[in-house]
Backbone bond lengths (Angstrom), bond angles and torsions (degrees), N, CA, C in turn:
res aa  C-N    CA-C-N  psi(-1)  N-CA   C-N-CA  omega(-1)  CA-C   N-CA-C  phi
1 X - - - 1.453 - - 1.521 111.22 -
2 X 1.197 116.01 0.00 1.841 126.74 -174.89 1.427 82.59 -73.97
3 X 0.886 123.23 -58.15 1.516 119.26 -165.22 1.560 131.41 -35.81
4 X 1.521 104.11 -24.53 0.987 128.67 179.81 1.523 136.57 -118.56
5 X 1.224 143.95 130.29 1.583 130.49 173.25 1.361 94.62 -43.11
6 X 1.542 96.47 174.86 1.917 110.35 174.67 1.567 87.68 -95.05
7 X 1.443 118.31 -49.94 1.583 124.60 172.07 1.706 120.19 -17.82
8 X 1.735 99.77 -74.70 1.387 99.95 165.05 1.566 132.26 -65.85
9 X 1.492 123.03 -7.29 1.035 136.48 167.09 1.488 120.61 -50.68
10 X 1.724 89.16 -67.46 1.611 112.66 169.85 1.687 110.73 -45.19
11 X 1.434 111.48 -75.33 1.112 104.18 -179.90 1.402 123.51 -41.38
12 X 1.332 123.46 -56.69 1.674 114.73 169.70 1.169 129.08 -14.10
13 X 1.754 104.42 -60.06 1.378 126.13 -160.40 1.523 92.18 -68.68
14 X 1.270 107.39 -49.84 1.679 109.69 -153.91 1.335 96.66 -65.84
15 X 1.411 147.92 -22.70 1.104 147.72 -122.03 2.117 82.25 -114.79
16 X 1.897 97.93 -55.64 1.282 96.34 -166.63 1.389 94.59 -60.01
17 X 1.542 140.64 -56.14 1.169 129.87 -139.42 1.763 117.55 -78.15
18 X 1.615 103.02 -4.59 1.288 110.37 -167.04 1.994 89.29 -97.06
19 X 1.114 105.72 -13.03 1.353 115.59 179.65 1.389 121.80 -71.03
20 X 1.831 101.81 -51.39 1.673 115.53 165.30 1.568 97.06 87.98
21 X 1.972 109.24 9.98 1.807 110.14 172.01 1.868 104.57 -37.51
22 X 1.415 100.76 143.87 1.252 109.86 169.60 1.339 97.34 -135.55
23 X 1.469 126.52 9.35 1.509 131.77 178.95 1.955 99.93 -93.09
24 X 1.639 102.96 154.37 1.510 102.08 170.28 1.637 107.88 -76.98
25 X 1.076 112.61 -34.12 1.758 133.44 -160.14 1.718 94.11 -22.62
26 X 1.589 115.02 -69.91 1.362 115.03 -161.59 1.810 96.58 -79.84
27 X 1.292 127.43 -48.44 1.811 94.04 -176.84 1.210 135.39 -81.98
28 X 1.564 99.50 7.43 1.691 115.21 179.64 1.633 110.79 -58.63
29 X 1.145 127.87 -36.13 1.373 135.11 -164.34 1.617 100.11 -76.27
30 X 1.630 129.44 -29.89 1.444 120.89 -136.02 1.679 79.16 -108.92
31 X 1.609 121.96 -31.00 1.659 139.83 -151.59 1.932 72.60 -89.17
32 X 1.387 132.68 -70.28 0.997 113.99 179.79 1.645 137.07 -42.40
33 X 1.628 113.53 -47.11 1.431 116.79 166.86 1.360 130.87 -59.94
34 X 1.088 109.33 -30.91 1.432 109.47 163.87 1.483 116.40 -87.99
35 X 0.891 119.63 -14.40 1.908 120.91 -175.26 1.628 78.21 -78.46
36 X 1.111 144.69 -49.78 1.543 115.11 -170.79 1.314 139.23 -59.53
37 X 1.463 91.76 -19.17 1.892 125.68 -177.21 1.195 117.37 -117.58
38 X 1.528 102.35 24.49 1.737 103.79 150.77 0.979 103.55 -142.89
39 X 1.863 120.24 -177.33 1.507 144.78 151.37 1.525 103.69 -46.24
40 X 1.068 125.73 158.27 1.732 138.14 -160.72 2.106 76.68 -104.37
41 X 1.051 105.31 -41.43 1.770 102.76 -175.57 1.434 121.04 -66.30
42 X 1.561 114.91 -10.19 1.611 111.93 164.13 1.727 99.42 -114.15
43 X 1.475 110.48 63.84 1.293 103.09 173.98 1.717 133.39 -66.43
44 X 1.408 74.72 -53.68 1.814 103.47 166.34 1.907 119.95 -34.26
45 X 1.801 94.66 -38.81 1.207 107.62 -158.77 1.920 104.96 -71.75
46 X 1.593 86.42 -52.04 1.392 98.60 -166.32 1.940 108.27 -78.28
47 X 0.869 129.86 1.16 1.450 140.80 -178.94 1.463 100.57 -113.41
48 X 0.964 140.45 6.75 1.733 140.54 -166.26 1.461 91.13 -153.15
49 X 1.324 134.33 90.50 1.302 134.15 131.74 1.512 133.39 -38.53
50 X 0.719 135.09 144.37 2.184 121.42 172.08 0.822 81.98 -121.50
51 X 1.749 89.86 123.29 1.415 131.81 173.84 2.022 89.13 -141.83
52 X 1.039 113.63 110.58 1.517 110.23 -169.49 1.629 123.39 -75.44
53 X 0.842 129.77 164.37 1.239 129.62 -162.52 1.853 108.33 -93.91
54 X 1.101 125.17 128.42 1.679 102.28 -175.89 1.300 124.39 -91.36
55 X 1.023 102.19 147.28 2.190 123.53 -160.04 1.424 89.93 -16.18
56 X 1.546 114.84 -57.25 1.440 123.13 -155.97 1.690 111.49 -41.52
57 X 1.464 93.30 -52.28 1.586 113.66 177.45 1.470 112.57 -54.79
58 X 1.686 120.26 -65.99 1.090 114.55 -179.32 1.389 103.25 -50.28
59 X 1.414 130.22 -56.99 1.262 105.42 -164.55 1.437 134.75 -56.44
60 X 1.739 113.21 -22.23 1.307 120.36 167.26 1.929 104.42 -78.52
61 X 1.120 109.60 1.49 1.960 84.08 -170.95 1.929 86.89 -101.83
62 X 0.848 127.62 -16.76 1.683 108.61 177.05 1.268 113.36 -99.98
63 X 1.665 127.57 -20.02 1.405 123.48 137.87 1.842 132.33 -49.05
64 X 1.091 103.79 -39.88 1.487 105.44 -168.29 2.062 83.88 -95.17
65 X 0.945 128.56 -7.37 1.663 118.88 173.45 1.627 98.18 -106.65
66 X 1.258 122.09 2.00 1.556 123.61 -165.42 1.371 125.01 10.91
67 X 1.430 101.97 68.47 1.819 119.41 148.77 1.533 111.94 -30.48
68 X 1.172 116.02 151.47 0.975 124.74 -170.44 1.577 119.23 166.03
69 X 1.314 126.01 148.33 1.553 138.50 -170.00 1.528 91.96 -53.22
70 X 1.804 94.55 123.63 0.930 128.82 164.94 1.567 112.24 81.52
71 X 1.411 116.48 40.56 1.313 120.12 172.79 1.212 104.65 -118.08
72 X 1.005 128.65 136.20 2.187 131.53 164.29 0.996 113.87 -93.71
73 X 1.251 110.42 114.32 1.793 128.01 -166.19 1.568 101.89 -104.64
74 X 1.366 116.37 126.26 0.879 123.97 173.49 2.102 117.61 -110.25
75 X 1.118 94.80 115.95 1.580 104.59 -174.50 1.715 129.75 -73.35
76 X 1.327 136.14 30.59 1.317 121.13 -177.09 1.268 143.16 -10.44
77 X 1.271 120.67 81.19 1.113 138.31 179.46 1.734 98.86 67.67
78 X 1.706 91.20 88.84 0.819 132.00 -174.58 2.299 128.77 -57.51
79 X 1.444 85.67 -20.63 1.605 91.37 -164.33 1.654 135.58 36.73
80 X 1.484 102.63 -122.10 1.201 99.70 176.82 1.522 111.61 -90.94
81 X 1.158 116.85 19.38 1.752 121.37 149.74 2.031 101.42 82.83
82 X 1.916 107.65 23.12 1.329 70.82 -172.35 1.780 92.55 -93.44
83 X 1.411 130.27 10.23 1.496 93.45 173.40 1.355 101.46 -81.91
84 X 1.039 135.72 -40.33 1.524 140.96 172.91 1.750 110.76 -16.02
85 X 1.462 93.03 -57.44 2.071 97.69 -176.72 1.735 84.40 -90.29
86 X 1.159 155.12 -49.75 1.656 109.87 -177.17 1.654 130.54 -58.46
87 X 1.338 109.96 -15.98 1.429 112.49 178.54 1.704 87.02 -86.85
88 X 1.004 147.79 -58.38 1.289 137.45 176.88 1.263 139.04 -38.59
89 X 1.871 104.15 -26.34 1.186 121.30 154.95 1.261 129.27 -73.65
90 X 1.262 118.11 -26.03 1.393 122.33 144.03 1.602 144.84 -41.90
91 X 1.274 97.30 -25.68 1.459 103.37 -176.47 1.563 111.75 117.23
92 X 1.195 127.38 -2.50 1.149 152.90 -159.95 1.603 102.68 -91.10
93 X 1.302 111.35 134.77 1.382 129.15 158.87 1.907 124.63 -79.99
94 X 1.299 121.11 78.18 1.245 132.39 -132.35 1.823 99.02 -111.22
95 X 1.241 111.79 115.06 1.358 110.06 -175.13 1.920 92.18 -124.84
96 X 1.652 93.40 128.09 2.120 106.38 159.99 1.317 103.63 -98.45
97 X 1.103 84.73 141.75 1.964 101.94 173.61 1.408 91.75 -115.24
98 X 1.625 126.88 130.32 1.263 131.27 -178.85 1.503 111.99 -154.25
99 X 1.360 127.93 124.85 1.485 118.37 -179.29 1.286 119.28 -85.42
100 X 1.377 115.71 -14.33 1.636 117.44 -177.63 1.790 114.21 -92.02
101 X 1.392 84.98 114.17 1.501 105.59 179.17 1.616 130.05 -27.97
102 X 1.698 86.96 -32.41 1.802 111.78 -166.61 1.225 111.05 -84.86
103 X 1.793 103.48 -40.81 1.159 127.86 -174.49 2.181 115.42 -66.53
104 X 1.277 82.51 -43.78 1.439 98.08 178.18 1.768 110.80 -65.69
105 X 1.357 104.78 -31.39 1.507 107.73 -176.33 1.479 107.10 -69.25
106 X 1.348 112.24 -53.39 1.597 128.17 -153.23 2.278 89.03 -75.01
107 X 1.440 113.65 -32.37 1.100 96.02 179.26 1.491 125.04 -85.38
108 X 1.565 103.83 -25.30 1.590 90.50 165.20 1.792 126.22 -68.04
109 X 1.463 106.82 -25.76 1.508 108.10 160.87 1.246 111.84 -22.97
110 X 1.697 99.59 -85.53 1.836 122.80 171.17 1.085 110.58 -20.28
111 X 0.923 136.13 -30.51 1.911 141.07 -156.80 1.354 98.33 -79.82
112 X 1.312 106.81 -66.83 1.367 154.28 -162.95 1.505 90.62 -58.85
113 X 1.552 121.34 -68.56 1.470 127.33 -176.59 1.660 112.60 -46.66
114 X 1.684 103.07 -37.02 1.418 97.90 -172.39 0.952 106.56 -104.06
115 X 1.461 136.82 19.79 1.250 113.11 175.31 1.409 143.34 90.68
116 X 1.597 100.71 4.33 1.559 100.19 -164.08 1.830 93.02 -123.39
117 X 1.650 141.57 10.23 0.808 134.64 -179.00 1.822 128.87 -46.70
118 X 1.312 97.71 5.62 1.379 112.64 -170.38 1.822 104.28 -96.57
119 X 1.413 108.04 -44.45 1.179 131.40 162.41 1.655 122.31 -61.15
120 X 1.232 100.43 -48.24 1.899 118.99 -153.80 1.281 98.21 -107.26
121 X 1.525 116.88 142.74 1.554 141.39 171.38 1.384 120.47 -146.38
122 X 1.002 124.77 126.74 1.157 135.27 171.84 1.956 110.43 -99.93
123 X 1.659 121.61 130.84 1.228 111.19 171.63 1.491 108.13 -134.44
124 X 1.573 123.08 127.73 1.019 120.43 -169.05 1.601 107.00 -75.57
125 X 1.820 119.54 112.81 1.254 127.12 179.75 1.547 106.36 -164.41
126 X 1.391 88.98 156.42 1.573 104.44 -167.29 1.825 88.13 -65.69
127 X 1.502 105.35 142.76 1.376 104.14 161.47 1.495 117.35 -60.39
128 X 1.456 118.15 -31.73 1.324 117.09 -150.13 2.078 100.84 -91.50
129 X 1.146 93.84 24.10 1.846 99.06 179.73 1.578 91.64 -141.10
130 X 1.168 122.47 8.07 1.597 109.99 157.68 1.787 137.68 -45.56
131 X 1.274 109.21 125.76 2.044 94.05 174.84 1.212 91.48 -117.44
132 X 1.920 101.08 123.92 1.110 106.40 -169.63 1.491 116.24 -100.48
133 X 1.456 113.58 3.69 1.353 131.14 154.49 1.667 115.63 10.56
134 X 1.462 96.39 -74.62 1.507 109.84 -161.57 1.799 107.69 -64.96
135 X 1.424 101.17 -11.80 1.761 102.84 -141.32 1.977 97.05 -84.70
136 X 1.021 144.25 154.84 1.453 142.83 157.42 1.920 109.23 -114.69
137 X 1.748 113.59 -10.90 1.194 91.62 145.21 1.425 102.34 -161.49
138 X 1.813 115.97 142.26 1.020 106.83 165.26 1.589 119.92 -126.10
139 X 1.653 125.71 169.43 1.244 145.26 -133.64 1.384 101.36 -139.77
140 X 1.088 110.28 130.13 1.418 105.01 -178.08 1.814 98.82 -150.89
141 X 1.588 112.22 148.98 1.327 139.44 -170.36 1.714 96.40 -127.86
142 X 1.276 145.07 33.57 1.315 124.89 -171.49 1.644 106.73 -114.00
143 X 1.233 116.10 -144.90 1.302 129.68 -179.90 1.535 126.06 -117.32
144 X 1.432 110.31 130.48 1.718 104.84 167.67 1.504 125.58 22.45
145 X 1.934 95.88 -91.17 1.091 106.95 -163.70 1.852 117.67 -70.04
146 X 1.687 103.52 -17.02 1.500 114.85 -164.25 1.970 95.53 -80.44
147 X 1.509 90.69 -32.07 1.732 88.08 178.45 1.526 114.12 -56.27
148 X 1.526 120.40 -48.36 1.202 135.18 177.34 1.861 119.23 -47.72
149 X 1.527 91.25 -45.09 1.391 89.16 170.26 1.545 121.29 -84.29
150 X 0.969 135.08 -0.18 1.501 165.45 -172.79 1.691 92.69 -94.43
151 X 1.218 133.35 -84.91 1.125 138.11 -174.30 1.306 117.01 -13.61
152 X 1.740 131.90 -62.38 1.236 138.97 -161.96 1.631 104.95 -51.55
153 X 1.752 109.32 -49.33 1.561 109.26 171.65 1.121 120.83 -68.88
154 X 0.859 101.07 -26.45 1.857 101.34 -165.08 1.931 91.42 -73.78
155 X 0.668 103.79 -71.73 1.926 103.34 161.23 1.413 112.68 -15.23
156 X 1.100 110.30 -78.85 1.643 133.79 -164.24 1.349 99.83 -41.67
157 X 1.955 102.33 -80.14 1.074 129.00 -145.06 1.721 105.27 -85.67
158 X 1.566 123.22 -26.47 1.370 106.25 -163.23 1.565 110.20 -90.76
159 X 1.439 132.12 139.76 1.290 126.65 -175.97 1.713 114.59 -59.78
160 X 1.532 107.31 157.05 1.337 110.80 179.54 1.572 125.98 -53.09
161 X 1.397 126.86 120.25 1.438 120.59 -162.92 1.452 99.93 74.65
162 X 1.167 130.18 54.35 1.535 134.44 122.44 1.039 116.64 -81.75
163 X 1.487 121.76 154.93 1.612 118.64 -168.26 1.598 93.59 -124.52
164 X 1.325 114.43 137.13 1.463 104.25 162.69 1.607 105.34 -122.40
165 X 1.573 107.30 164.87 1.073 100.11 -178.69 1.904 112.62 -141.20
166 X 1.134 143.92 155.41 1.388 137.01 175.23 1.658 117.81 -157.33
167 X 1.407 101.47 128.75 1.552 113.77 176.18 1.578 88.27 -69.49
168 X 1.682 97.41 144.39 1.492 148.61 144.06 2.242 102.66 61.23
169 X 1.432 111.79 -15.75 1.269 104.85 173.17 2.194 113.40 -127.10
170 X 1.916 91.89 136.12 1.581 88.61 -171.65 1.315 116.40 -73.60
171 X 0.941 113.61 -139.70 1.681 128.18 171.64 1.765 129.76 -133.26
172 X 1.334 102.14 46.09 1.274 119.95 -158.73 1.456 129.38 35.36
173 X 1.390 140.68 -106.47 1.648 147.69 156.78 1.403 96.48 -36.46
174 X 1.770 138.65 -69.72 0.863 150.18 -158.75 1.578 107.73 -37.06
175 X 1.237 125.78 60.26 1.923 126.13 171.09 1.983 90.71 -23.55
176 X 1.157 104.39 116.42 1.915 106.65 138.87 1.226 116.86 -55.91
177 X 1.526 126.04 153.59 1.182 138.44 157.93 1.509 125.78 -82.33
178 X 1.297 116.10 -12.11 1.460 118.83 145.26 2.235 107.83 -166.68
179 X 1.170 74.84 163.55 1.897 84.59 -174.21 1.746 88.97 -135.77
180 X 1.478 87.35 130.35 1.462 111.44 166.11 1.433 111.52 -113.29
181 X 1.321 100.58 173.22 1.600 114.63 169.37 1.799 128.61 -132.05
182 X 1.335 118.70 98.99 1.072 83.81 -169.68 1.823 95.65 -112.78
183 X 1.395 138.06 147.89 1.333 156.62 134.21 1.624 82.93 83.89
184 X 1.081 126.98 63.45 1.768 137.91 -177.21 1.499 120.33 55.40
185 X 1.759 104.75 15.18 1.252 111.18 -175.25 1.323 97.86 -85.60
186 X 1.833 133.63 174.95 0.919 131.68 136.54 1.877 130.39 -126.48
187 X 1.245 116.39 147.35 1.635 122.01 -166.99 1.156 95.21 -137.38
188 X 1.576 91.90 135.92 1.470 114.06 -176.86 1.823 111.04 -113.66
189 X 0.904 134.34 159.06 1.456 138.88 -153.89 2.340 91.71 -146.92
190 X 1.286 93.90 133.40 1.347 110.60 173.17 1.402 113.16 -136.12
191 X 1.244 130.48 138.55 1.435 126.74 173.15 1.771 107.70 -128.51
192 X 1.491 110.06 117.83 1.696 115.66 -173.70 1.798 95.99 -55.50
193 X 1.823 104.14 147.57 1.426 84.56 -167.18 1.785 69.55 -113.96
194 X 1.456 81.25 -165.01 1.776 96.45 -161.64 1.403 89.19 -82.51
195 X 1.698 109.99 163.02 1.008 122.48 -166.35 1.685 119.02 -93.77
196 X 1.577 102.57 134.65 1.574 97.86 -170.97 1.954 107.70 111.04
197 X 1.742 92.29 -11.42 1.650 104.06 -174.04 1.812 85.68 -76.36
């Protein structure tokens, strides 16, 4: 990410997400420049900018995935941890996975600020070495191609009737089970089907 301002970063993101791209064409170039100027082991990091999702959004992605007591929410690249504390405010057992050091600090604050640290965790780890085993729903803010590589576990590993859910990018072949819209955003909704479907 040296490679780049945080400035032009931002703008990118904001640019794709106000766009609603579901093509690689435009982030292929930025996922390439930085893949040369890092470790292949902070992949997640350098292809996933945080650029945060707004309240509006979070508040429709754990409604339209309906969080709720006694679900373990798992956060993909987690940021400043606020979907993490709305599924936590729910009743929810709410874990962020986040690789940035800064990022991980400033969100356990948040935790901490709101109150839900009893509920809420943040663990600094590459998304892309996640076991998503434990999780019944997870949330994701990333990109295209990072969803794709994400997919194989999320398949594998999450039990039947897990719900996943992600602002503004799909899951290629994978049809959603419903797409909303909220304020020109878009969220997509997945439910693991039973196995053998």
């Amino acid at each position: 990410m040296k490679n780049f301002s945080r400035a032009f970063v931002l703008q990118f993101w904001a640019i794709v997400s106000l766009c609603q791209l579901g093509s690689f064409n435009l982030v292929q170039p930025l996922s390439v420049g930085v893949a040369n100027a890092q470790d292949s082991s902070f992949e997640s990091k350098k292809i996933v900018p945080f650029v945060p999702s707004p309240q509006v959004v979070v508040d429709k992605m754990v409604e339209l995935v309906g969080v709720k007591k006694g679900d373990v929410v798992f956060d993909m690249g987690s940021g400043d941890g606020r979907i993490v504390i709305a599924a936590a405010k729910r009743g929810a057992k709410a874990i962020g996975f986040e690789i940035d050091g800064d990022l991980v600090k400033e969100s356990r604050e948040n935790i901490r600020n709101a109150g839900v640290q009893d509920l809420a965790e943040i663990r600094q780890q590459d998304i892309l070495t996640v076991d998503f085993s434990p999780a019944s729903v997870v949330t994701m803010y990333l990109l295209p191609d990072v969803n794709l590589k994400l997919k194989p576990n999320l398949l594998s590993q999450l039990k039947p009737g897990s719900r996943i859910v992600s602002h503004a990018f799909d899951m290629g072949d994978w049809k959603p089970e419903r797409v909303e819209r909220v304020e020109g955003r878009t969220i997509y909704l997945w439910t693991i089907p039973a196995k053998g479907r």
